[in-house]
C-alpha positions as a LaTeX table, in Angstrom:
\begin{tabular}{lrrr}
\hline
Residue & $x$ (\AA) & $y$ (\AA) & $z$ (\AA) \\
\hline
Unk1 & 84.86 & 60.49 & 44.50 \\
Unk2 & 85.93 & 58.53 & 41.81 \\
Unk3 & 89.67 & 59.80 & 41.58 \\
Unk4 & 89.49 & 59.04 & 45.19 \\
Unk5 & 88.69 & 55.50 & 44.98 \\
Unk6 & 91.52 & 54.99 & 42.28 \\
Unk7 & 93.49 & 56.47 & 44.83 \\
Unk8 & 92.46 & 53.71 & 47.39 \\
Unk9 & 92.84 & 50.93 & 44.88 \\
Unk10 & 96.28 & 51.71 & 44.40 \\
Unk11 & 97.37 & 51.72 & 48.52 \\
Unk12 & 95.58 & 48.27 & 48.67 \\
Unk13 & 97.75 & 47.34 & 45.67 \\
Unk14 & 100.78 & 48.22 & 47.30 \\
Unk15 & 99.61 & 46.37 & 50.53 \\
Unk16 & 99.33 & 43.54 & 48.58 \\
Unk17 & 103.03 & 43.68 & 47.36 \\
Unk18 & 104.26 & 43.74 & 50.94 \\
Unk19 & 102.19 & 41.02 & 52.51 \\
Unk20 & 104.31 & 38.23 & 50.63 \\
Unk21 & 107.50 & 40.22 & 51.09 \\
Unk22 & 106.54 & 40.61 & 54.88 \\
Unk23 & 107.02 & 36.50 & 54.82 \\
Unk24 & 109.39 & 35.96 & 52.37 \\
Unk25 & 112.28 & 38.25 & 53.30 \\
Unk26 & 112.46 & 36.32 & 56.99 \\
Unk27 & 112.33 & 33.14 & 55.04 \\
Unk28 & 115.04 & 34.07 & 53.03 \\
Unk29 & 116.99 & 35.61 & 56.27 \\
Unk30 & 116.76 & 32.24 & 57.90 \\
Unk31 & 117.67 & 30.06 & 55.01 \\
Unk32 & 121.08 & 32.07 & 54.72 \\
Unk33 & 121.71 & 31.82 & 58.31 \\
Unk34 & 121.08 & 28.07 & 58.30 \\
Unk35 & 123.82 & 28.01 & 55.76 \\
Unk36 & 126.55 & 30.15 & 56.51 \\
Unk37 & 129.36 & 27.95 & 55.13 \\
Unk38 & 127.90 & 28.05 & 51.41 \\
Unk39 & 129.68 & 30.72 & 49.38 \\
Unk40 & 126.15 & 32.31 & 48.19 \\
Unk41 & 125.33 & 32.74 & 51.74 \\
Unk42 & 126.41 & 36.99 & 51.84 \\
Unk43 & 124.22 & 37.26 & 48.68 \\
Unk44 & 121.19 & 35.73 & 49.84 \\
Unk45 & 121.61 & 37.33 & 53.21 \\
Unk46 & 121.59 & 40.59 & 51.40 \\
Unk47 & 118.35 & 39.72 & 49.15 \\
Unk48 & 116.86 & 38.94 & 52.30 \\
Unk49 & 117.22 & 41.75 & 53.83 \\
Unk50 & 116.19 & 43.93 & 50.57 \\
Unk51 & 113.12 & 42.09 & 50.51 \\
Unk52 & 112.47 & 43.02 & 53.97 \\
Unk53 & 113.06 & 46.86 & 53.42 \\
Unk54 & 110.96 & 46.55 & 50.65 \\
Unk55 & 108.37 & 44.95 & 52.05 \\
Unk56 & 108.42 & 48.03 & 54.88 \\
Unk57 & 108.68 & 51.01 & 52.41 \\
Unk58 & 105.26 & 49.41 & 50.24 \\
Unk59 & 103.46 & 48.76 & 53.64 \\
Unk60 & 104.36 & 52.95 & 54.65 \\
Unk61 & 103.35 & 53.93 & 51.07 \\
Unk62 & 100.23 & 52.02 & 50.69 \\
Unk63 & 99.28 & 53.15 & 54.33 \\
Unk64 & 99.86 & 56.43 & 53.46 \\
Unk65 & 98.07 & 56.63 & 49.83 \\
Unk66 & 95.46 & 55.33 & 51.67 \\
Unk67 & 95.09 & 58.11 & 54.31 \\
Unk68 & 95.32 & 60.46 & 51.45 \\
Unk69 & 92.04 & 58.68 & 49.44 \\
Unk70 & 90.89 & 58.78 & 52.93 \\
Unk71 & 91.14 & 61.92 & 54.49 \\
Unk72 & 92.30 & 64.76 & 51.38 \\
Unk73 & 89.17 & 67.12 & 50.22 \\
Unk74 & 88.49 & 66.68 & 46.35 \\
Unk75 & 89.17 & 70.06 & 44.61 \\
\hline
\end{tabular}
């Protein structure tokens, strides 16, 4: 049970990495949009939208570490 609860621990720790990307990377989005004439704006835009992927690809792997602590038979 134990190596299942390290298991756990570590899905909640990637939750926790994609909660503040889940409101940063729209923050970011909307700051470049609000200024498109600024030449950083294609850069920003681009972090933006990194952070956002990010923030999707922790949420599916800590979701899906913790099925695994969840649901896989110790052996």
């Amino acid at each position: 049970m134990a190596t299942n609860k390290k298991i756990l621990v570590k899905g909640l720790t990637y939750l926790g990495w994609a909660l503040p990307m889940f409101f940063l990377g729209p923050v970011v989005i909307h700051s470049s949009f609000k200024n498109q004439g600024h030449p950083f704006f294609i850069p920003v835009l681009g972090l933006g939208i990194i952070t956002c992927i990010g923030a999707m690809i922790l949420m599916f792997l800590g979701l899906k570490t913790i099925m695994k602590s969840l649901f896989e038979n110790e052996k």
